[in-house]
N, C-alpha and C positions, 0 to 999 in steps of 0.2 A: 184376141188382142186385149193385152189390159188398159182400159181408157178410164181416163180422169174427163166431170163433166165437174167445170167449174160455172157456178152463177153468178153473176156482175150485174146486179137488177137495179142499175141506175138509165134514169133521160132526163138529159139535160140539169145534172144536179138532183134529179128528186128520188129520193127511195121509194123504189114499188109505186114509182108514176108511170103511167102511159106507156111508152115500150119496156120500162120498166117492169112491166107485169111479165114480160113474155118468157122470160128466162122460168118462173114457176110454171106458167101457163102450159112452154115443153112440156116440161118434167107430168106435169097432171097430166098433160097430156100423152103419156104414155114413151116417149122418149130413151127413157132409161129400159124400161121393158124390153123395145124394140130391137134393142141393141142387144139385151141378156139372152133374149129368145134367138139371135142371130148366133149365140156361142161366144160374144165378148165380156171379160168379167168389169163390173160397172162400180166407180166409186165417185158421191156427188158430194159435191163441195160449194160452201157457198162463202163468200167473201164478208157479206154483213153488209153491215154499216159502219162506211170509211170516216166517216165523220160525224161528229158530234151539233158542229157548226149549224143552228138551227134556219139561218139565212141560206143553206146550200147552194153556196156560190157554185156558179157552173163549171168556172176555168180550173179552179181549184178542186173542184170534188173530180171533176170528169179526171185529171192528173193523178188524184188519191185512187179512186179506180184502177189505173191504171199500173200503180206501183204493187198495188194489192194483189191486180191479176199476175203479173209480173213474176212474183214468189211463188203463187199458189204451180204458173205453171213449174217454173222450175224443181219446186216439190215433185210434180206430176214425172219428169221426165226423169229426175234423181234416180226414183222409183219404179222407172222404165215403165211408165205408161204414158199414154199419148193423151195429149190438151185438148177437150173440145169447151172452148169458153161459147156460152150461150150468154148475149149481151144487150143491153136495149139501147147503146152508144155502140157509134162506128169508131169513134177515135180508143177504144178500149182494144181494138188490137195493134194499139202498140204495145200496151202491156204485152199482150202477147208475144210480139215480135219482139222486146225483150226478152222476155224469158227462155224464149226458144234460142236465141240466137240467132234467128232468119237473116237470112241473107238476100228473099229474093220474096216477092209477095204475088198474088193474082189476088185483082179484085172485084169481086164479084155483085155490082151497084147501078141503080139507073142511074144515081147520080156521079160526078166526079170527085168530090168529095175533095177539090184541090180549090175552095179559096183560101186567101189569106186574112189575116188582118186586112192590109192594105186593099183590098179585093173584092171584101165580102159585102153584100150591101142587106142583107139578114142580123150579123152581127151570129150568129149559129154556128156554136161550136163545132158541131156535126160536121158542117159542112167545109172545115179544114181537115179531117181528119187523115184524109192519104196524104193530104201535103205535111201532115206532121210526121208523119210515116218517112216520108220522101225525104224530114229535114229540109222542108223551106217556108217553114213556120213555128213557132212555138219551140224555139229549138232549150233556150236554158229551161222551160218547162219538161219539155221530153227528155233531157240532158241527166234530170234526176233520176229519171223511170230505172228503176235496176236494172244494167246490161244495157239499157235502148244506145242503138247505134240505126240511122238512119242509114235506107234502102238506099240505093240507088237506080235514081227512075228505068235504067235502062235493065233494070230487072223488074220492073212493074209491069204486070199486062192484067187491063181494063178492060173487064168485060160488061158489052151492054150495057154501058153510058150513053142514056139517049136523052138526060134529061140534064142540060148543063148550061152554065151561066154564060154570056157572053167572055168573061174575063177566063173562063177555065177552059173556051176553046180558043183563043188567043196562047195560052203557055201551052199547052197540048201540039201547038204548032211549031215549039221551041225544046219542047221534051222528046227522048228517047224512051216517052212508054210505050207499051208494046198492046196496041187497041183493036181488041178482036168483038165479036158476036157469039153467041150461043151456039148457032150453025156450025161456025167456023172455025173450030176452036185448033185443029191439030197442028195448023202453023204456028203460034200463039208459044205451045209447048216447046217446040224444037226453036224457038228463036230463046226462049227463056234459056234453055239447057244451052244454047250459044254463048248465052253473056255471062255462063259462068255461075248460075243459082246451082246451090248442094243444098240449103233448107229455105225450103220455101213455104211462107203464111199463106192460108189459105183461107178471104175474109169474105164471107157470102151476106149483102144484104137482102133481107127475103124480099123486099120491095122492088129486086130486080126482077119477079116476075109481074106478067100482063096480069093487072086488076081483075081484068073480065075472067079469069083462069084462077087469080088466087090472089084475095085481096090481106096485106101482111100490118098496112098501117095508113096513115092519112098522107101520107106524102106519095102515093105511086100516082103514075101517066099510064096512058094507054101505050100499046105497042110493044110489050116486054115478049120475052118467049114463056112457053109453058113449063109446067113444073116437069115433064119427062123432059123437053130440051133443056134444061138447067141440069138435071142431074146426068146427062150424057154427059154434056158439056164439061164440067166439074168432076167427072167420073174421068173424060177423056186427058184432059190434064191434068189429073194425079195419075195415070198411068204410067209416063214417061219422066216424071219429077221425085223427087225425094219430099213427101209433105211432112215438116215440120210438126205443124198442130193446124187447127180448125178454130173461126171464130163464126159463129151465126148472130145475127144482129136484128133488130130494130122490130119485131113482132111484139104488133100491140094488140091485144085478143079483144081490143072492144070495136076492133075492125075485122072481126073473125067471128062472126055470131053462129055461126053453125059449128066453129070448130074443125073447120080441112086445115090448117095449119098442120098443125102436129103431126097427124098421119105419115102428113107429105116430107116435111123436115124427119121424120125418122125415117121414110125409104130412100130417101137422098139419103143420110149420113149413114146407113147401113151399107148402101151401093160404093158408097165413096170409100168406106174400111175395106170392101172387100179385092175393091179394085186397089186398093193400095198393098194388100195383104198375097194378092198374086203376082205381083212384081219379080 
């Protein structure tokens, strides 16, 4: 398969801050290798720096990101390769879900990632990011993104969300997302393919795994699954889906002092192509 690995090494505004380091950290980390030794031909790309603006206001650079990724993927797929955006923001796959076209998303996060403005008591951008996705936040922001057309929740399905606001399991009780476990995943699949998803994002934050198994950044809880249940999981539903592109998120390597990151995200997205490639 020929894959495009685009880099987006912003958090929260800062260039090559904090999860911002993760998107090179990959790549040093042997990532691209992993893939060429697997038999797929590898091309990396990196975005830069979206802005000049030495304040790197968050709403605005996290949106400039966002447009940025947007092109790069659609260059990628022009070109008949497939998108793996490596990201240190969650809200960066809308860019992708731009460019791809996506119609239908699985997300892959402890957290929900559905406050709002109105909602949020962090004020973290982050942490609106599927509901920007969803379109029920941020919408003339995201309105710009080249292509972004928001999801519709009844094509969303969240997985292992166990770490969530009072106000995001209130709407959750009001939404048609479709809320599975790592365990559980094959219903998950066949209810997406019900509502009608043909290209579906596929947004994995590494923080969805248990700490104690595989620590990605400062925000995990205990209680996640392990890195072989993530990659079944993720495996098992690109089996039966059409996956658009790949975004990997929020890996800050100064929470990875020995370096298992990397390894681990290149047998996940190796298993993930291959299971998509015997379809």
């Amino acid at each position: 398969m020929n894959i495009s690995i685009i880099l987006a090494s912003y958090d929260s505004g800062h260039y090559h801050g904090g999860c911002g380091q993760g998107p090179d950290a990959l790549i040093a980390g042997g990532l691209a290798e992993a893939l060429k030794l697997a038999g797929h031909d590898v091309a990396v790309h990196d975005i830069g720096k979206v802005s000049e603006d030495e304040q790197e206001r968050e709403i605005a650079t996290g949106f400039a990101v966002c447009n940025a990724v947007s092109g790069e993927v659609r260059i990628a797929l022009d070109n008949a390769r497939f998108p793996i955006v490596l990201a240190g923001n969650c809200l960066t796959s809308a860019g992708a879900v731009a460019g791809e076209g996506a119609d239908a998303i699985i997300w892959a996060d402890q957290h929900g990632d559905l406050n709002t403005p109105d909602t949020s008591t962090s004020g973290f951008l982050d942490g609106m990011a599927l509901a920007t996705v969803l379109g029920l936040c941020w919408r003339r922001m995201a309105a710009q993104i080249p292509g972004f057309k928001p999801i519709d929740p009844g094509r969303c399905v969240l997985v292992n969300a166990r770490d969530l606001d009072p106000a995001e399991q209130e709407l959750l009780e009001t939404l048609p997302i479709i809320r599975t476990e790592c365990p559980d995943w094959a219903g998950a699949a066949e209810k997406l393919k019900a509502a009608g998803a043909e290209r579906v994002h596929m947004h994995i934050d590494l923080d969805i795994h248990d700490p104690e198994e595989l620590q990605a950044n400062r925000y995990t809880t205990p209680g996640g699954p392990a890195p072989d249940e993530v990659r079944a999981a993720m495996c098992g539903l690109a089996g039966p889906l059409t996956v658009a592109g790949l975004t990997i998120s929020a890996y800050d390597p100064a929470f990875d002092p020995k370096g298992d990151v990397p390894p681990l995200v290149g047998e996940l997205v190796v298993d993930l192509l291959s299971t998509m490639e015997g379809r």
